[in-house]
N, C-alpha and C positions, 0 to 999 in steps of 0.2 A: 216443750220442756218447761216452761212458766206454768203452764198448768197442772201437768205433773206436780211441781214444787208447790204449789197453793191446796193441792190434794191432800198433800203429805202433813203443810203446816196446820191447815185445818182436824185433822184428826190428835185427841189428846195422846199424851205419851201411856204407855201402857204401863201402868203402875205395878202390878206384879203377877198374877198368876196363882193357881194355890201350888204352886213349886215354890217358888219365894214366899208364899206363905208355912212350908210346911217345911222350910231348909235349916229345923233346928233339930237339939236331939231328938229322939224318939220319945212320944207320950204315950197312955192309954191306945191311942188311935192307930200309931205307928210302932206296932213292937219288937220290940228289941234282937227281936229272934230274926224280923226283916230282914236289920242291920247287919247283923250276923252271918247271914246268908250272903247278903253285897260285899262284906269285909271275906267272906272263905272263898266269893270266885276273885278278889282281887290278890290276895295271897296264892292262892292256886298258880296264878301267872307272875309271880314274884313280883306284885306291889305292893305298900306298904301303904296300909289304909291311910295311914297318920298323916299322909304324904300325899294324898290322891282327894280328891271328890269325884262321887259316883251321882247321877240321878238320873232314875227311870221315871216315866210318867203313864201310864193306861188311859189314855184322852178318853174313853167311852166312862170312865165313873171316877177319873181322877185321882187312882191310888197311887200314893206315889213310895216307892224305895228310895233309900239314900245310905249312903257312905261318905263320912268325912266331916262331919260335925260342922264348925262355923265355917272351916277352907268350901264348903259348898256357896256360899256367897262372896267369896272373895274374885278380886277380878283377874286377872291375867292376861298379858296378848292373844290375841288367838291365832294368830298364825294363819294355815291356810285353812282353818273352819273361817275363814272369811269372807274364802271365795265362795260359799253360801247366799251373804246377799249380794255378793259384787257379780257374781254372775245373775242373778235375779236382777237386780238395776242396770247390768248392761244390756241384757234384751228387752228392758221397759224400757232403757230411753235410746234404742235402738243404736248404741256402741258399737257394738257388733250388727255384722249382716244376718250372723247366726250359727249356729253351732259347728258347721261346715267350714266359716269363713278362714283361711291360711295365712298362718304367721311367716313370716321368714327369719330363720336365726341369723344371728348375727356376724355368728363365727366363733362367738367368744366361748373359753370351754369353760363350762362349768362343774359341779363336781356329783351332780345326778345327770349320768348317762340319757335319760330319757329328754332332756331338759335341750341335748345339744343335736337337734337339725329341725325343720321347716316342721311345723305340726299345727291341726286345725284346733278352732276352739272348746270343744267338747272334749280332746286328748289334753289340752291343755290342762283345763279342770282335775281330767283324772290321774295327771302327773303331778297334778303343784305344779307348774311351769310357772317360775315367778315371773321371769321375763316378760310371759304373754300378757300375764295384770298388771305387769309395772307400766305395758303402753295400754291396756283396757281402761283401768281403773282411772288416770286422769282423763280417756273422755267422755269419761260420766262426768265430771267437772264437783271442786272440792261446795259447790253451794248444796248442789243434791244430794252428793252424799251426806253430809252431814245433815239435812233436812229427813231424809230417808231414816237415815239410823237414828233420829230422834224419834220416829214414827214408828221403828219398828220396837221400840224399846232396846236399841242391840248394845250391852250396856253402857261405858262413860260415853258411849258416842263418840269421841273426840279423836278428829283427823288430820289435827294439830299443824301447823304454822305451812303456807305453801310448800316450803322446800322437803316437807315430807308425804307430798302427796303418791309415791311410790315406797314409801315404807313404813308407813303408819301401823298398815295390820303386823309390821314383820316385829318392829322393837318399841312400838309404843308412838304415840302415848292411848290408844284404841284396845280398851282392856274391859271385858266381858268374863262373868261367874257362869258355873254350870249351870244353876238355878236360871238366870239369864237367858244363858243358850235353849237350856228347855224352853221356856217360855217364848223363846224366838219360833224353835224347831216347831211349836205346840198349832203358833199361828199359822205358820208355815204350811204344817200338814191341815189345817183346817183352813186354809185358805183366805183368813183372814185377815193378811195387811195389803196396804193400800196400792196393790199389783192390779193390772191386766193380768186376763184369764192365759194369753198369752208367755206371758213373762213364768207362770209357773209350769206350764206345757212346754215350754223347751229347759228349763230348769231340773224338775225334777228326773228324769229320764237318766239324766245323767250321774245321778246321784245311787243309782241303784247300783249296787255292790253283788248281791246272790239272789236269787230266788228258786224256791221248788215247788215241791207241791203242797198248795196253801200256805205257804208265807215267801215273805221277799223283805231282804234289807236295804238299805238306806243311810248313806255316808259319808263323812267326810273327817278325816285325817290330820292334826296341825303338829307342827315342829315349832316353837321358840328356840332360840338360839342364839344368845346373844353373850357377846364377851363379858368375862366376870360376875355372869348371873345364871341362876338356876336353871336348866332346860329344864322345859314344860312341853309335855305332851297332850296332846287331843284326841278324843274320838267323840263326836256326835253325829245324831240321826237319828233316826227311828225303824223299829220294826213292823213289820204289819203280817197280824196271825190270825188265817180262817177257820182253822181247825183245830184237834186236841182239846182240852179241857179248859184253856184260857185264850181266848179268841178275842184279839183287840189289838189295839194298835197303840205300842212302844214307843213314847219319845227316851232319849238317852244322851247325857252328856257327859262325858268323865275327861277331867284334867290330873295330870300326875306329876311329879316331879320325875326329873331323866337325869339322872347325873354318871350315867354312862352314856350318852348323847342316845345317837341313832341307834344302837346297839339295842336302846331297848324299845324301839318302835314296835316293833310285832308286838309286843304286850297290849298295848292300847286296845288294837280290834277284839284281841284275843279275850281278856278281861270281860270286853263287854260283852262278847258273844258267851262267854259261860256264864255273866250276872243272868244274863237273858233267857236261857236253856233252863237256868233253875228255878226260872218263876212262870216257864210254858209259853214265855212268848217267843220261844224257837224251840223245832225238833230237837228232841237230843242226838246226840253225834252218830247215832247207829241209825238214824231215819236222814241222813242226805247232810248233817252236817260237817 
């Protein structure tokens, strides 16, 4: 584990990416008519640009979309896009036995059905089971994480005072922009933070959402929820497309405001998936989507 940690502290923090460098309005470079496109599938699902950031990336020549003007750098809890690196660092520093390994509920009911009886770690992830990373996530232990998420650039980093080492990601103070999350997801898919080859081999697997023929998605879901403040929703990931006219691989991160709570969760995927269909890094709806 000490070495792990001296891994981590030795690589500098990752300063920004051309997502944070390109997370302002629209120039010459990036035109407007882009914007435009990201702003009609987020309206299409009834979100309201003004209210959301959107950001695609094409890792193979780094073009990137956006929606949302400065809120594209602003930070926000991430909710459960968290379990992202927390599942990532708990199969590097061997937390878990492995995706297989079996939780047992407690008893206690909570208010997503999926959340209340014995389930292994890989279902865990795919439900949000907060329970399961409330006993994961401390034992990874608060030195590594916080060294980690320095390394990974994941953004304030900050997993704030002991006594929130089970709900840091949920109400703060561990707050990350879309531009951020790109730039996380970008390393991610390119395999370049400071993991065993391992750690991304039981990781990513789990994160696959659909695939067909020549392409497959990649994702993860967050809810904010916190008394007297704004819901915030999540959806990041990436896509990856072998075929059709724009063959490349899709990083994507959109946060929104929710001020209908859960109600307006399906939105999130949905939004991303028609930004996504209108720029070819997914079939359209009558080819398997």
């Amino acid at each position: 584990m000490a070495g792990f940690l001296r891994r981590l502290l030795a690589l500098p923090l990752m300063a920004a990416l051309s997502v944070a460098a390109c997370a302002s309005l629209p120039g010459p470079a990036k035109p407007i008519a882009e914007m435009a496109l990201m702003e009609s599938a987020l309206k299409a699902e009834g979100i309201d640009p003004s209210k959301s950031a959107l950001v695609i990336l094409r890792l193979e020549d780094e073009h990137v979309w956006l929606s949302g003007g400065a809120r594209i750098q602003e930070r926000f809890t991430p909710a459960s896009t968290s379990k992202i690196p927390h599942t990532l660092l708990a199969f590097e520093q061997s937390a878990v036995t492995g995706p297989g390994e079996r939780f047992t509920w407690d008893g206690e009911k909570r208010f997503v059905d999926g959340w209340n009886e014995d389930q292994d770690f890989a279902t865990a992830f795919r439900r949000s089971t907060v329970w399961v990373y409330q006993i994961v996530v401390p034992r990874i232990g608060a030195e590594n994480l916080a060294a980690a998420f320095a390394a990974f650039g994941y953004g304030n980093g900050d997993i704030g005072a002991p006594d929130r080492i089970t709900r840091y990601w949920l109400e703060g103070p561990l707050a990350i922009s879309a531009a951020e999350q790109a730039a996380f997801l970008s390393r991610l898919v390119r395999r370049t933070l400071p993991l065993s080859a391992g750690a991304y081999e039981a990781t990513i697997p789990l994160m696959e959402l659909a695939r067909g023929d020549g392409w497959a998605l990649y994702g993860k879901t967050g809810w904010k929820s916190v008394a007297d403040q704004m819901d915030i929703g999540w959806f990041v990931g990436w896509a990856e497309q072998t075929t059709g006219d724009s063959p490349g691989t899709y990083v994507f991160a959109l946060n929104m405001d929710m001020p209908g709570g859960m109600a307006e969760a399906p939105k999130r995927r949905a939004a991303v998936e028609r930004a996504l269909r209108s720029i070819g890094a997914l079939p359209p709806d009558d080819q398997g989507r």
